[in-house]
C-alpha positions in Angstrom: 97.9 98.9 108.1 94.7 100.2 106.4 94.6 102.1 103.5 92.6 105.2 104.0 90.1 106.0 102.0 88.8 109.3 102.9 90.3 111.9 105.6 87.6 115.0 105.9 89.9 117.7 107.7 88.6 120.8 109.7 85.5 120.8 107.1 82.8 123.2 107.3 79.6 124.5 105.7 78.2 127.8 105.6 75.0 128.8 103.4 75.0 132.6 102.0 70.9 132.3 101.3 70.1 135.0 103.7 70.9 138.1 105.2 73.0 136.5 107.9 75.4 133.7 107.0 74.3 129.9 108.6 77.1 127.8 109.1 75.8 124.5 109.2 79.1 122.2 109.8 82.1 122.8 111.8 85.1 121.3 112.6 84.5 118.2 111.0 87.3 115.5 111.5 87.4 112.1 110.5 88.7 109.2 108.6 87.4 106.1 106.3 89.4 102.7 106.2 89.6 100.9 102.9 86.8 98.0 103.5 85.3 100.0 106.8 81.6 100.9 107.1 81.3 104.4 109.4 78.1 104.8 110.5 77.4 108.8 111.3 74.2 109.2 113.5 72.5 112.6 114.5 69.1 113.8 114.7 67.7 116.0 111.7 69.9 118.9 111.2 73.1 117.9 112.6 74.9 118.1 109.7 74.9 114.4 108.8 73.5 114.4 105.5 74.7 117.9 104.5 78.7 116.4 105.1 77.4 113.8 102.8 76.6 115.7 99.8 79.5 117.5 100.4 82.0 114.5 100.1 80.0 113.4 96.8 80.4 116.8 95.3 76.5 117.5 95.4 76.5 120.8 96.7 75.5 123.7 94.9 78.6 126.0 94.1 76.8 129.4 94.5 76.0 130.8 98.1 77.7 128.7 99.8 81.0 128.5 101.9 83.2 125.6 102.2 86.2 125.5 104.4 89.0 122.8 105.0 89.7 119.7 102.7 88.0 116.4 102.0 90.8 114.0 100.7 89.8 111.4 98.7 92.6 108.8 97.9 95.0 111.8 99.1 93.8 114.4 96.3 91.4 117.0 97.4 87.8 117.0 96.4 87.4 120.6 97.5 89.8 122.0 95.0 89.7 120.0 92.3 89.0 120.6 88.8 85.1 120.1 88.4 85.7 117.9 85.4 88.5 115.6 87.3 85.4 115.6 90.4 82.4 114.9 88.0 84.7 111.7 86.5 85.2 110.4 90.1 81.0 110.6 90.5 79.4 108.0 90.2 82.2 105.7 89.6 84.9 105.7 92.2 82.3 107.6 94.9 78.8 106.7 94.8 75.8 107.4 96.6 72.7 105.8 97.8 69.9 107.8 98.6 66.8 108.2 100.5 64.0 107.6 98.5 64.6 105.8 95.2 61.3 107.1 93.7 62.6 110.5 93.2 66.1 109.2 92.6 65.1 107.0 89.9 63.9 108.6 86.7 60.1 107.2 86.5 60.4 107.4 82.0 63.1 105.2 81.8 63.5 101.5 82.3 65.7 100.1 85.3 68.2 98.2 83.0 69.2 101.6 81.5 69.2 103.8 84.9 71.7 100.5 86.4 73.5 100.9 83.4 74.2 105.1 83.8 77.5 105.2 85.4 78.9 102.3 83.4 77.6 104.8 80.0 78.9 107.7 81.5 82.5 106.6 83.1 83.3 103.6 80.4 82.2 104.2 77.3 84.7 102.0 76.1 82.6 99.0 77.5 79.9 97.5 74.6 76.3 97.6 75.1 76.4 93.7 75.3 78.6 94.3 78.1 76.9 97.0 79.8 73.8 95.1 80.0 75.6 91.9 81.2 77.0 94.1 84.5 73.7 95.5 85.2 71.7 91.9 85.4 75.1 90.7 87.3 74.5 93.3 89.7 70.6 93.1 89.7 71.4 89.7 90.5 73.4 90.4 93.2 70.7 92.8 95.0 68.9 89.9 95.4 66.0 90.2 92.6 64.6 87.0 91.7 64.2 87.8 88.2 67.4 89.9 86.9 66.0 89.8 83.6 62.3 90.9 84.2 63.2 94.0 86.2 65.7 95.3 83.6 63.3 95.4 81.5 60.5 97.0 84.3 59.6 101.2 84.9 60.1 101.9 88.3 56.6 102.5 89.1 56.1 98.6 88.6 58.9 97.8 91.3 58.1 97.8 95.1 59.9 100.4 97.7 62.3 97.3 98.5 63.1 96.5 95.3 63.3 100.1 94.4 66.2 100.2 97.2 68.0 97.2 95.4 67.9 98.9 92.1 69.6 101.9 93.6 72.1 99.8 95.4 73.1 97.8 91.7 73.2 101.5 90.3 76.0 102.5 92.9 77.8 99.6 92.6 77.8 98.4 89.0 81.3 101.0 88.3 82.9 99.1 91.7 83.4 102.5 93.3 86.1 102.5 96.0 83.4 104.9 98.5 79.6 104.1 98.8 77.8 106.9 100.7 73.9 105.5 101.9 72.1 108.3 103.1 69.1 107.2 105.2 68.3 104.5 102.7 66.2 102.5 104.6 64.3 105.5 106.2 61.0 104.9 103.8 60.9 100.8 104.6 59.2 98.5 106.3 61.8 97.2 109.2 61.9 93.0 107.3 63.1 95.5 104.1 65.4 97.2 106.2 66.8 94.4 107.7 67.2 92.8 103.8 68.5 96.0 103.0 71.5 96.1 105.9 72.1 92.4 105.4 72.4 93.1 101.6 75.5 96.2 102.4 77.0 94.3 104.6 77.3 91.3 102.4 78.5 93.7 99.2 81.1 95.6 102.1 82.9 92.0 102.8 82.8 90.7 99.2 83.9 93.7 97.5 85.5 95.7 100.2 83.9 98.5 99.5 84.4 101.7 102.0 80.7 102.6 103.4 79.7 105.7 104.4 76.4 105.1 105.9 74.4 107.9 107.5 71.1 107.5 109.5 69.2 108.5 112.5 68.3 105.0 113.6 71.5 104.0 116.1 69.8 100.5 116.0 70.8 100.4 112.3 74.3 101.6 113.1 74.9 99.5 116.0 73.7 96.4 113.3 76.4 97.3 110.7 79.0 100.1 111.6 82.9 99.1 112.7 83.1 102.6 113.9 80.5 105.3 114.7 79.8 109.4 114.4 77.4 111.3 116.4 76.7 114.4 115.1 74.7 117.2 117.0 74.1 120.9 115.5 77.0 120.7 112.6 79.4 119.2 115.1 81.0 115.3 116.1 80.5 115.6 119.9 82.0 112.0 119.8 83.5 109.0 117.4 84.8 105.7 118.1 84.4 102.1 117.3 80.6 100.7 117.9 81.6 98.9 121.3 82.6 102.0 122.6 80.0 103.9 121.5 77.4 102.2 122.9 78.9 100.6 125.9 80.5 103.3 127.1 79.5 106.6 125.9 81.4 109.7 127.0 78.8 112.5 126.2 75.9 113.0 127.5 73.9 113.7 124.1 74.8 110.2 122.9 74.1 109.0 125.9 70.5 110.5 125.7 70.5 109.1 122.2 71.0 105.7 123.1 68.4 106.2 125.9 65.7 106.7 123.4 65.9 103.9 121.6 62.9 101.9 122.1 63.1 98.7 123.9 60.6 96.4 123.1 59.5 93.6 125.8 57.9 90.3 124.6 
């Protein structure tokens, strides 16, 4: 049997901005297999990304509620000790996201922002050493010349390759959890397909868990094992990919799948 991963229990989100409260998740439920990608798919603002940050511990502390549990490895990521949570960031849970250009920082070169985690987490491991991850894992992502782009500002990297950077940057501390949050949105659809093939290769070689969260079902159909759909804060439905797009029980996924284009030749 599986190990699991991650079990998000009864989880919920409510924002304390305003005069009224706005609870933006609700009754969250779902698990993550050891070596499973779960693909969770939703239109903007249903909850998705927002579930996301949560489970990375990204959320801002002040005016905001959080309710039920988010078990990581079986210990509690809602109430545990924010030095204990800030060790397992970065290093056992990682996160890929959106648009590289803001992620990366554009004053620093790429070898160094690779390198973060591995500075941070293990700072028993040399500088020799550190440097000799980062061009393994730059080298992994595909680049075609490890050693140039370590060296290179992000500015002087394409969107694609800004993509792989972040990918080697996630992975370089072999988390247990990677969490992509609509990290293809900003490419082209050859850099997307690149990118997919890219996580689904690391997934099988390094049996990584992948928590991969999009919009596109196309995307999600290509690499999920099991699917969420997501609709105003809530799952209206889960299951395993077949099921979800074979044979979908609610009629917002089914209007989902409906709208994806179909493209005649």
């Amino acid at each position: 049997m599986a190990e699991t991963i991650l079990e998000v229990k009864d989880f919920g989100i409510e924002f304390h901005d305003h005069d009224r409260p706005e609870r933006v998740v609700e009754h969250v439920n779902f698990t993550l297999q050891k070596g499973e990608i779960l693909g969770i798919v939703g239109e903007s603002g249903s909850g998705k990304s927002m579930s996301a940050l949560a489970i990375a511990g990204l959320l801002p502390r002040k005016k905001l509620k959080k309710e039920g549990q988010i078990l990581f490895l079986g210990e509690d990521l809602m109430t545990m000790e924010r030095h204990k949570l800030r060790c397992l960031q970065g290093d056992e849970i990682s996160m890929i996201f959106q648009e590289p250009m803001t992620a990366l920082n554009p004053t620093m070169k790429i070898g160094k922002q690779v390198e973060e985690a591995l500075r941070i987490h293990h700072p028993e491991i040399s500088a020799e050493e550190r440097k000799k991850r980062a061009l393994t894992w730059l080298k992994n992502v595909e680049m075609d010349d490890p050693e140039r782009v370590y060296e290179a500002y992000p500015h002087e990297l394409s969107g694609g390759m800004r993509q792989r950077v972040m990918i080697a940057a996630a992975m370089v501390g072999n988390p247990q959890l990677l969490i992509a949050d609509e990290c293809t949105t900003a490419l082209d659809v050859t850099v997307q397909a690149q990118i997919i093939r890219l996580l689904l290769e690391i997934n099988k070689t390094e049996q990584v868990s992948v928590l991969f969260i999009s919009h596109d079902l196309s995307l999600i159909r290509q690499i999920s094992h099991r699917v969420i759909v997501m609709q105003l804060g809530h799952i209206v439905e889960q299951g395993d990919v077949e099921q979800i797009f074979n044979h979908p029980q609610e009629e917002y996924t089914k209007k989902l799948i409906a709208a994806i284009p179909q493209v005649e030749l």
